[in-house]
N, C-alpha and C positions, 0 to 999 in steps of 0.2 A: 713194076710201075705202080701197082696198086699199094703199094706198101711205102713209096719216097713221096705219093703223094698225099698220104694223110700227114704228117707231119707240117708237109708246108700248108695245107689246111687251117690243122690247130696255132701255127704262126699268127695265119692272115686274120686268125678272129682274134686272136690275143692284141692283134697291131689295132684292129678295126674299136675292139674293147676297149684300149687305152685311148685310141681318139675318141673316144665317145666320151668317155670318163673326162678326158682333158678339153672336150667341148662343155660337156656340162660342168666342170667345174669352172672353163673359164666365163661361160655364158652367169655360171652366177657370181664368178668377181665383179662382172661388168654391172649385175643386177645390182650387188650389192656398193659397186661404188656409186651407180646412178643413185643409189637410197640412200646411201652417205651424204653424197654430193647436196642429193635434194634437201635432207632433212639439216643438213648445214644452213643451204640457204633461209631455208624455214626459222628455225633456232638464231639466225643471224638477223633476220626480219624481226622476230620477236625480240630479242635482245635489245635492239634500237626502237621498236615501238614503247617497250617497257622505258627504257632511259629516257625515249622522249618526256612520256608520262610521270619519271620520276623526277624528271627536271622542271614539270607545270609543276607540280607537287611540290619541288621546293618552291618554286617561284611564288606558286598561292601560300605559304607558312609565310615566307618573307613578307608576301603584300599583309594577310594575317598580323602577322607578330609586329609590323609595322604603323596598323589600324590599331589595335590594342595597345600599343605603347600612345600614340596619339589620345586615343579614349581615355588613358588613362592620364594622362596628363591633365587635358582638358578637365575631366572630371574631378580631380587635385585642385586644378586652379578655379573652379566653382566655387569649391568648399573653404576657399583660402579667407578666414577671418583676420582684419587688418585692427590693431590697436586703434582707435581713433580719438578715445577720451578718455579720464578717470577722471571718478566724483570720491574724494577721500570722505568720508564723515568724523567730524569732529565731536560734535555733541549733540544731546537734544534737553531742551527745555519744558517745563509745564507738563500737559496729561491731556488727555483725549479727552477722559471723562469729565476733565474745566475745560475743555475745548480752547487751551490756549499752547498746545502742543505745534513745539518747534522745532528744526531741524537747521542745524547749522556746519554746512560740508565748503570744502574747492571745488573748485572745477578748472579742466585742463584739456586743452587740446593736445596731441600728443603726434608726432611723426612715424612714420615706418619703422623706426629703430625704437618707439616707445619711448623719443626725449619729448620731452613739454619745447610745446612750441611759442609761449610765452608765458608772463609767471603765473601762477595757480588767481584766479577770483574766489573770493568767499563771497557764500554767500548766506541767507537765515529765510527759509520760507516757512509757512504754516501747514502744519501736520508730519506723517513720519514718510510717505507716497510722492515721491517726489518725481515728476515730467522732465522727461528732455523731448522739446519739441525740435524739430529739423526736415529738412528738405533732403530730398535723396533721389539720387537719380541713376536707374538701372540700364546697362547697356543689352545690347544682344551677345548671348552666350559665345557666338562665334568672334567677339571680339576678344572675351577674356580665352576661350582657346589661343586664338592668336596672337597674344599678348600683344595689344595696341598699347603706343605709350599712354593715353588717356584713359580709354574706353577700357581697359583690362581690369578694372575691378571700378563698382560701385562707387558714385560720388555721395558724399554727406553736405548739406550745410545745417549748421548749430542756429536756431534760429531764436531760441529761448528757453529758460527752465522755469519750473512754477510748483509751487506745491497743491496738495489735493484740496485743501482748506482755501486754495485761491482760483480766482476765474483766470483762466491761461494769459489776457490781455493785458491783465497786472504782474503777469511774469518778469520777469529777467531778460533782458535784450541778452543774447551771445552772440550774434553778428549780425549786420545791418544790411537790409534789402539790397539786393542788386551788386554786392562787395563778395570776393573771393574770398571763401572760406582760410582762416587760417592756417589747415592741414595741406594751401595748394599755395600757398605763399612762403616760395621756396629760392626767392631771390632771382628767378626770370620771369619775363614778362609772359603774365595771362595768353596763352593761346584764344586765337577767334574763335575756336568751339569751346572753349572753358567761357568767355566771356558772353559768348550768345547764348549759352546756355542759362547762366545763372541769371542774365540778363532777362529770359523769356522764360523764366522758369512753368509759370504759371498758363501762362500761353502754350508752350511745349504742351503742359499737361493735360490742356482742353481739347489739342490740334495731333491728335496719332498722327494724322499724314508729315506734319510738319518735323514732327518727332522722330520719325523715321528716316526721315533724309539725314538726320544725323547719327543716324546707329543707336537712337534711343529707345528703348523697351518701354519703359514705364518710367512714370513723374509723379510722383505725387509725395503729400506731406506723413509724418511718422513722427507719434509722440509715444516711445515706451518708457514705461512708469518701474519702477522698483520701490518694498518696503523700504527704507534706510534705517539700518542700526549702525549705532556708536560704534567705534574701533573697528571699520568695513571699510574698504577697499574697494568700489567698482570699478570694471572694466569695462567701458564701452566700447562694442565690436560692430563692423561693420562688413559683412561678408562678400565676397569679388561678386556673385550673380544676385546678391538679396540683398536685406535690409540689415537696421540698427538690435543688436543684443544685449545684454550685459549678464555680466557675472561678477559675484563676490568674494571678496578672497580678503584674509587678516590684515589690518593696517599696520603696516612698520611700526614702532615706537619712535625712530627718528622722522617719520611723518608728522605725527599730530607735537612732536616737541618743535620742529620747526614750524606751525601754522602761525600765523601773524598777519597783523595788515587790515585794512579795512574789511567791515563786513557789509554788503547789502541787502 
């Protein structure tokens, strides 16, 4: 008796041993798939939290990269200097030191492609400093951003030249009170803002409020002066958000062989 029953004993603990073993190991599959499971869901929440954020992230680069391509435009079309005139110089006469020193150049209006908009004027003032005086009129930057057909770059009008040696009143008429500049006489009729404009020039430029209602910055008049030497070339500039500049550059040889025609 005492001997058939130790064996079935060491059975019953062997049997008891592997349920226990196969408890505990099954209790920690379950452990470990609930940590699977959970750390799944966790890693799957973050995955999508991150994509959310990586997809603001592009979306801010796009709106980004889409403000600086604008910026930079805008600020292009600022800077944008328009051809508006050239003063060719032909000669000069006499000397400062006889005080009978003369300057004898063209003058041209000239279009967006740099053609003369009608034939060159000569003209002969006193001294080598010769004035362009004109009227100009600045819009708001948010137009030339915008490129309005008008308002996207600065208007000029030519309103007379004169030399140093003369009083401005004795100038050179280049265009006449109240009349559309040359460079806007383009074979259609004057818009109501180009005509109220030049019309009220002076007005505009007493009346900000008035000025504003038509998208105008600034009004007022601009006489820039340059030395003038023989065989020079200037280029009068006229920039989309500023004013009148120039610059000098060599005259052709087939410039001053063609100059002819009356001188004033």
């Amino acid at each position: 008796m005492g001997g058939s029953a130790s064996p079935r004993r060491g059975m019953i603990r062997a049997v008891l041993g592997l349920a226990i073993v196969a408890a505990i190991f099954f209790g920690g599959f379950l452990v470990y798939n609930a940590f699977v499971a959970s750390s799944s869901r966790v890693l799957m929440g973050e995955n999508l939290q991150l994509k959310q954020q990586v997809d603001e992230l592009k979306k801010q680069l796009d709106d980004l990269q889409r403000e600086n391509q604008r910026l930079s435009t805008a600020l292009r079309l600022l800077k944008v200097d328009h051809r508006v005139a050239q003063i060719d110089v032909l000669s000069q006469e006499g000397s400062a030191e006889k005080g009978n020193l003369a300057t004898h150049f063209t003058f041209v209006e000239l279009d967006r492609e740099g053609n003369a908009l009608e034939q060159p004027r000569q003209f002969r003032v006193a001294g080598d400093m010769v004035y362009i005086e004109s009227w100009v009129v600045k819009f708001g930057d948010e137009y030339v951003e915008q490129g309005d057909p008008l308002r996207s770059t600065s208007l000029c009008l030519f309103r007379r030249v004169f030399g140093e040696a003369q009083r401005p009143v004795d100038g050179y008429s280049l265009d006449r009170n109240g009349v559309r500049p040359a460079a806007y006489r383009t074979g259609h009729e004057p818009s109501e803002l180009e005509q109220e404009i030049w019309s009220r020039f002076w007005e505009l430029a007493n009346d900000p409020d008035e000025a504003q209602k038509l998208g105008v910055r600034v009004v007022h008049g601009e006489a820039p002066f340059q030395k003038m030497v023989p065989g020079k070339r200037y280029k009068v500039l006229l920039r989309a958000s500023g004013g009148l500049s120039i610059t000098a550059e060599d005259l052709p040889p087939e410039a001053q062989a063609s100059a002819g025609g009356e001188t004033l």
